[in-house]
TIDOFI-213512 format. One record per residue (C-alpha): residue in one letter; x, y, z. Coordinates in steps of 0.001 Angstrom, whole numbers, padded with zeros to 6 digits. Layout:
BEGIN
code:east:north:up
a:X:Y:Z .
...
// end
This chain:
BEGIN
code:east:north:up
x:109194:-000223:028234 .
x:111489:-002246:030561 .
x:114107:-003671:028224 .
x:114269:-007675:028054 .
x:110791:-008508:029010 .
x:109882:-010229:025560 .
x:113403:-012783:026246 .
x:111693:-013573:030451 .
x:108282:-014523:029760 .
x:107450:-017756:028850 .
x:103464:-018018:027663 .
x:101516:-020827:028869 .
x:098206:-020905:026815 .
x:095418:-023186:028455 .
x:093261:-024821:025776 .
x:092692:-028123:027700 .
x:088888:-027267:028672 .
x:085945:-029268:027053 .
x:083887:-026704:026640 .
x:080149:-027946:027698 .
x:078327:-024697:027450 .
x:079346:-024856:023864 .
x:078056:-028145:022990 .
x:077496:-029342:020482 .
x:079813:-027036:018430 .
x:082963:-029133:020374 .
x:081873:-032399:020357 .
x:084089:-033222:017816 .
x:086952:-030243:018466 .
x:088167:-028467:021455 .
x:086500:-025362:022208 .
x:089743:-023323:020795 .
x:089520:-024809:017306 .
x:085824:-023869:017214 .
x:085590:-022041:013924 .
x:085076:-018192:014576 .
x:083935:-015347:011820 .
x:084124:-017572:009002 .
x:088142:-017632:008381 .
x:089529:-017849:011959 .
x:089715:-020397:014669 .
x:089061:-018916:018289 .
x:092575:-019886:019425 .
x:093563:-017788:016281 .
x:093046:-013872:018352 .
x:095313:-015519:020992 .
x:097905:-016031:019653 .
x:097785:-012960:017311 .
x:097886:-011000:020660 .
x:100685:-012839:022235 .
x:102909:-012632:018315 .
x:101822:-008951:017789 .
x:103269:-008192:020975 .
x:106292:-009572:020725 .
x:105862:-013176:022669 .
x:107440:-015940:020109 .
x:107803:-018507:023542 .
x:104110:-019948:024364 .
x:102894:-023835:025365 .
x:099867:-024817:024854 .
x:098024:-027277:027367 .
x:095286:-029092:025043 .
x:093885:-031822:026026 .
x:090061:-032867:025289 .
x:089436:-033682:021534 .
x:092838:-031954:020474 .
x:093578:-033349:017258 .
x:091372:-030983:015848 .
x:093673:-028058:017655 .
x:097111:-029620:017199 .
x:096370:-029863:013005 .
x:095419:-026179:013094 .
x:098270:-025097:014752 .
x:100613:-026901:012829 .
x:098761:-025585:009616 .
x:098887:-022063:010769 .
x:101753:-021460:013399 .
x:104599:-023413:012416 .
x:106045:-019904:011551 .
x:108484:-019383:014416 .
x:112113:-020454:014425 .
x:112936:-022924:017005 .
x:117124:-022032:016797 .
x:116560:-018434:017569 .
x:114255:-020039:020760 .
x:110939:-019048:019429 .
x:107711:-021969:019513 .
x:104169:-022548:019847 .
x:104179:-025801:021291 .
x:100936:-027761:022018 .
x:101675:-030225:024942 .
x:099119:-032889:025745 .
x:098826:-033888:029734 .
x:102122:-035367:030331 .
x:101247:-037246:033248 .
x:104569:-036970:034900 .
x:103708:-035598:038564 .
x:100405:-037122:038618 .
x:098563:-039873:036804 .
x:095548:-038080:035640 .
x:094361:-035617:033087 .
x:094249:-031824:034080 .
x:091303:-031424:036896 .
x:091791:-027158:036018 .
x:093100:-024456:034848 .
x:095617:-024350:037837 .
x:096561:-027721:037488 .
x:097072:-027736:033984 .
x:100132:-025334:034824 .
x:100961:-027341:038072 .
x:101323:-030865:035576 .
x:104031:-028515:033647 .
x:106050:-027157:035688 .
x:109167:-029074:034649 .
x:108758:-026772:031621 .
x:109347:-024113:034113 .
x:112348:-025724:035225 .
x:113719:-025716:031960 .
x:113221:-022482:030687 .
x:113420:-020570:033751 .
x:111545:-017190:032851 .
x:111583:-014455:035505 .
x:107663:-013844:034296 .
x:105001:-016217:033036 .
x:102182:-015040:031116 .
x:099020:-017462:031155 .
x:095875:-016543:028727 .
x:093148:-019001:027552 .
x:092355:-019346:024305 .
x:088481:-019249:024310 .
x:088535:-015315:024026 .
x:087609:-013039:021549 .
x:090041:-009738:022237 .
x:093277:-007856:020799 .
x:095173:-007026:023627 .
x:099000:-005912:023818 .
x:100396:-007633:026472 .
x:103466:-005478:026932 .
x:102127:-002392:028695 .
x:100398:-005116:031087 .
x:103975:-006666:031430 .
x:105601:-003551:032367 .
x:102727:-002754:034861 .
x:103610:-005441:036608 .
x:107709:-005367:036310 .
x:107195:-001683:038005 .
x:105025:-002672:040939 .
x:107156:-005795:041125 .
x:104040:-008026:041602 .
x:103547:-011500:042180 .
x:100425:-011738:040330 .
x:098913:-008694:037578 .
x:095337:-009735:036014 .
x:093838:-007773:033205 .
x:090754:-006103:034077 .
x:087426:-005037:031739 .
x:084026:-003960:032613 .
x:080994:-006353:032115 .
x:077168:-006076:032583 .
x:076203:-007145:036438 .
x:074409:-009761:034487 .
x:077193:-011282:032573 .
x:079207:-010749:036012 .
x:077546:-013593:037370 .
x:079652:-016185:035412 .
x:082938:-014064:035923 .
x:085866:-013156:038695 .
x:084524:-009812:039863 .
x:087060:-007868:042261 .
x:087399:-004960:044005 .
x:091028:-002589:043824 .
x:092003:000290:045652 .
x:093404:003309:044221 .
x:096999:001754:043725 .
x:095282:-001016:041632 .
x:095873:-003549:044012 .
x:093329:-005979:044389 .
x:091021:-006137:047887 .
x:088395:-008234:047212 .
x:087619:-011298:045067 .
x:084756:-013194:044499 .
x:084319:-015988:041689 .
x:081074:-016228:039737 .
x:078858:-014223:042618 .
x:075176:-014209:042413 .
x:075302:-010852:043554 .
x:078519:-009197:042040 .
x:079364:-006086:043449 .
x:078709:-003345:041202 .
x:080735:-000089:040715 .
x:081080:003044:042170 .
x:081170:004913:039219 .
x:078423:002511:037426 .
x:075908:000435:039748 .
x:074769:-001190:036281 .
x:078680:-002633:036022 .
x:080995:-004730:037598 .
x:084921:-004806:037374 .
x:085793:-008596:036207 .
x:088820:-010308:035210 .
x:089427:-011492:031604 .
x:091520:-014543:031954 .
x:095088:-012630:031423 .
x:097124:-013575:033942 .
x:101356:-011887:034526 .
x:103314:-014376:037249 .
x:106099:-013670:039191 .
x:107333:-017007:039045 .
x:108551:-017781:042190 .
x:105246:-017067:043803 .
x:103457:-018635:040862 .
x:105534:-021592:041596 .
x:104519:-021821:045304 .
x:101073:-021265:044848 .
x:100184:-023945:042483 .
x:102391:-026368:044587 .
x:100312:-025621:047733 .
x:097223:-025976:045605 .
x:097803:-029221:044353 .
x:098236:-030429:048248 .
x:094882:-029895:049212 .
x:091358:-029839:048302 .
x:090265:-027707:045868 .
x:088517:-027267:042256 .
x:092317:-026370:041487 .
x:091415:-023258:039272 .
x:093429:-019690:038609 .
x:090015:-018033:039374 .
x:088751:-019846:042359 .
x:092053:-020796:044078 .
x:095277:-019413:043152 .
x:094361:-015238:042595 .
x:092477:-015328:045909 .
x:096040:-017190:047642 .
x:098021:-014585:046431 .
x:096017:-011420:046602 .
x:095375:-012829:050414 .
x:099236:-013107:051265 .
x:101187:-011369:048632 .
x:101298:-008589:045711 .
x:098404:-008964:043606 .
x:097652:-005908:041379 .
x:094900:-005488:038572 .
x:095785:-004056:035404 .
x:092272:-002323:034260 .
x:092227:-002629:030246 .
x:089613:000000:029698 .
x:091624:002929:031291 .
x:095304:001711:030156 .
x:094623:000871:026385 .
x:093258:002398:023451 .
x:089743:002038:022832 .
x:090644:-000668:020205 .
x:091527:-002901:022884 .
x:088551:-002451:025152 .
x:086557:-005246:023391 .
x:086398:-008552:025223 .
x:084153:-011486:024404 .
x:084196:-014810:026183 .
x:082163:-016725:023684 .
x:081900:-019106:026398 .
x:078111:-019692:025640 .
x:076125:-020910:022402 .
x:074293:-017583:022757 .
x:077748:-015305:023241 .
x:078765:-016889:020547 .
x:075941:-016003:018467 .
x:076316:-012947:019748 .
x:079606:-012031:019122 .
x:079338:-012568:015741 .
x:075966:-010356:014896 .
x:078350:-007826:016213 .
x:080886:-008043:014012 .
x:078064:-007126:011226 .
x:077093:-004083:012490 .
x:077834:-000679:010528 .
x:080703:-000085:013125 .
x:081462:-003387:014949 .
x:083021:-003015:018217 .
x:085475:-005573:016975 .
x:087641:-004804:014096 .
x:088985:-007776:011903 .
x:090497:-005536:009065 .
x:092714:-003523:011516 .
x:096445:-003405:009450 .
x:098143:-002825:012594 .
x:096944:-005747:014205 .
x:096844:-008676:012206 .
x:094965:-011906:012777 .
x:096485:-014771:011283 .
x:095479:-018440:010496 .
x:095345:-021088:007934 .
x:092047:-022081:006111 .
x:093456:-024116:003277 .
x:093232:-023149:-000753 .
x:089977:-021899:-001970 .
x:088638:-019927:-004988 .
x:087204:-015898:-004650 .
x:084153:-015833:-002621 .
x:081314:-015360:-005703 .
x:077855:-014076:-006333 .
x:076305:-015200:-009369 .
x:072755:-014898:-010202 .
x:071096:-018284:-011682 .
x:067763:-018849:-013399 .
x:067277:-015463:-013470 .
x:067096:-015484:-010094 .
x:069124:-012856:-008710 .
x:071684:-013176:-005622 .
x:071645:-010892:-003172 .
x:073850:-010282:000075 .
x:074313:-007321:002587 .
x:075878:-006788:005809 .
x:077441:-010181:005734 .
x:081079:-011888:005990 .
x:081813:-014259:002912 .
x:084938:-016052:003378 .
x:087011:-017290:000271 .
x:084985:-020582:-001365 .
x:081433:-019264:-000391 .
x:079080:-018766:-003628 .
x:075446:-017095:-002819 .
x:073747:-018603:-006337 .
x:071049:-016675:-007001 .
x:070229:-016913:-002903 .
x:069636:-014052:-000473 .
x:071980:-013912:002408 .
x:071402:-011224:005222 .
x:073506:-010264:008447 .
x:075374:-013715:007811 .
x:078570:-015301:008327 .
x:079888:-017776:005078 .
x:083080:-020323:005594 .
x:084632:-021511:003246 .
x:082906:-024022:000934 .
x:079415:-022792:001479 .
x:076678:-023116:-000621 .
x:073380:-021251:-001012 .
x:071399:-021929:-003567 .
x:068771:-020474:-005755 .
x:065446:-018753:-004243 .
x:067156:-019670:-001046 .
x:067101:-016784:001918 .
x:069370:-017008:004921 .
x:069301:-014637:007450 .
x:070960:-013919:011024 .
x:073150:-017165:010930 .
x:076290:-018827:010842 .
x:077101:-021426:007892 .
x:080451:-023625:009330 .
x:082595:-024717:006413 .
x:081026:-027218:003562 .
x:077445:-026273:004679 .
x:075112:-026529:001599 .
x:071430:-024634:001358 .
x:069492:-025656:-001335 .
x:067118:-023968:-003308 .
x:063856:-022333:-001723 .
x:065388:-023312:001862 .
x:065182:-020552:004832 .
x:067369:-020187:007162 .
x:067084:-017745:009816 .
x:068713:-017006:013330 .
x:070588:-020449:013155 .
x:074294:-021897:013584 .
x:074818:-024625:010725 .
x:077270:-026791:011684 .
x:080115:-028481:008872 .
x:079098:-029861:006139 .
x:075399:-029726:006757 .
x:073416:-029947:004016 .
x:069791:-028481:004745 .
x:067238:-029809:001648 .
x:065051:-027649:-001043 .
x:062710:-025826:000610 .
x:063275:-026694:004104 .
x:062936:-024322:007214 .
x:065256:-023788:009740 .
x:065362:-021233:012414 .
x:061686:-020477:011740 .
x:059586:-022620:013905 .
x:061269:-022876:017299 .
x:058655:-025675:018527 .
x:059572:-027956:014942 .
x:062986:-027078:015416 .
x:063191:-028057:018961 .
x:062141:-031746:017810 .
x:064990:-031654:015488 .
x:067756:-030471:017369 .
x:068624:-027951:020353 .
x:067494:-024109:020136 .
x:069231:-021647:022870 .
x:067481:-019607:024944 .
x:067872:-016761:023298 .
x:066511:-018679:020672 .
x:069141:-019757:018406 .
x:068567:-022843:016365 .
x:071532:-025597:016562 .
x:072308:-027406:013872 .
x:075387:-029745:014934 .
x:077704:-031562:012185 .
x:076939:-034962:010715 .
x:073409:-033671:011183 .
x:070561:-035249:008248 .
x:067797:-033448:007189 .
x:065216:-034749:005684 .
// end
């Protein structure tokens, strides 16, 4: 490993986004504080990645509905020591170089660059936090300090499918990139793997002189003013732009990537985590996730009535109680609730969600605090729960906060 790397790069996190395709799961908190397998927020495996590898210098751009984010980082990451130069600093839209809020990813960075100035970092490391992912950003780093390039992306594998809503790019046998096309109906597929596509995850290593340039020539012309759409095509087009390709450079640990961009990835992405061998591992020592989720009791499962509680293949985080319910393939917050006779299955309870007794719920997200009644059905009946509230297409039932059921 180059020596010094960790002391010139800066992080610039980009949390700013609102999030639509997860509505309405952030229409009261920004997509990064969107609670994630039970105990975590999303913005939580972030930041994990960039503090287990060493980076204790990262900003990070919020902006829609951020109170929600800027109380759970303050909860969980005021950790670092600001004299030894160490911060996670959320900083709203500062409206200095332009009067408007952030119009994209690009331009969230552009808006900031006096915090640039300031710090002057030879590198600049920009990730989103709306991924689900461990990655250690240092082998990346020194990729990129050895082929001294102006841009190094991080690299996975996705279904052509999945491609479609992804950078997908094309390298030659240096790694450099040759082709780039942003969210193609057709994405090119592999050589090795027609049913595959090579796409980019979001992980972005600047030079930042030519990071610099780029996002000032950007901002002087038309353009959706995006990382993805704009500034990697600029660059690979007239400079050094190399991909970093996660799933042949890191252990097999780190070749899990999830945008959980989607109600339905989101859904997804947590079903995983309940299978026999998840492809995701929350209970790795070496790689610690950390957050805050407040004070709360054991987890418990009591049996009631002579009723007895049952629960398999789920997550229960600490302050769930399963009284004398059934719980199946399931993921408990904090604070929830399920109550006698009652039989959940395939879902997601948010923190504070109740189930009462003789209630089924099944192939659902339950959003905070919800309180579904005695004996009522959700998940069941797509066509009643469609009059009730929205259902995926892959046929997950929504249940958003401050819902009433009656």
């Amino acid at each position: 490993m180059l020596a010094g790397w960790t002391e010139t790069t800066l992080t610039m996190l980009l949390a700013g986004g609102q999030g639509e395709r997860l509505y309405p799961l952030t229409k009261r908190r920004a997509k990064p504080a969107v609670p994630f397998a039970g105990l975590y927020r999303i913005v939580d495996f972030t930041l994990s990645n960039c503090l287990n590898s060493g980076l204790k210098r990262t900003y990070v751009l919020t902006q829609h509905q951020s109170l929600s984010l800027d109380r759970h980082l303050r909860m969980a990451w005021s950790i670092l020591h600001p004299e030894l130069g160490e911060f996670i600093q959320p900083v709203p839209p500062q409206l200095q170089l332009v009067s408007r809020w952030y119009a994209g990813t690009a331009d969230a960075v552009f808006q900031n660059l006096y915090l640039l100035e300031e710090d002057r970092p030879r590198n600049v490391l920009v990730v989103s936090g709306d991924h689900i992912y461990r990655m250690d950003y240092g082998p990346m780093i020194q990729f990129h300090l050895e082929r001294d390039a102006d841009v190094t992306l991080a690299s996975t594998q996705a279904s052509l499918g999945e491609a479609t809503r992804m950078g997908v790019l094309e390298v030659d046998a240096a790694s450099r990139i040759t082709g780039w096309a942003e969210k193609p109906a057709q994405p090119k597929p592999l050589a090795a793997d027609p049913t595959r596509a090579l796409v980019n995850m979001g992980v972005y290593v600047f030079k930042t002189a030519p990071l610099v340039r780029a996002l000032i020539a950007d901002a002087k012309r038309e353009s959706q003013h995006d990382f993805g759409h704009n500034i990697i095509p600029a660059i690979a087009a007239g400079g050094r732009a190399y991909a970093f390709d996660v799933i042949s450079r890191c252990p097999a640990a780190q070749h899990y990537w999830q945008d959980v961009g989607t109600l339905d990835s989101y859904f997804d992405a947590h079903m995983d985590l309940l299978r026999p061998q998840p492809s995701f591992n929350l209970q790795a020592p070496d790689w610690p996730i950390r957050t805050y989720s407040g004070q709360h009791p054991p987890a418990m499962i009591r049996n009631v009535a002579g009723r007895e509680a049952r629960a398999g293949d789920s997550i229960m985080a600490p302050g769930s109680t399963i009284a004398g319910g059934t719980v199946r393939r399931c993921v408990l917050s904090p604070g929830t609730f399920v109550g006698p006779g009652a039989e959940v299955e395939d879902a997601i309870l948010m923190p504070g969600v109740k189930i009462g007794e003789g209630a089924r719920v099944r192939r659902a997200i339950v959003d905070e605090t919800v309180v579904v009644p005695a004996g009522m059905e959700v998940g069941l009946d797509p066509v009643a729960d469609r009059r009730r509230f929205d259902v995926t297409e892959g046929g997950v039932a929504i249940v958003p906060e401050g819902t009433v059921l009656a």
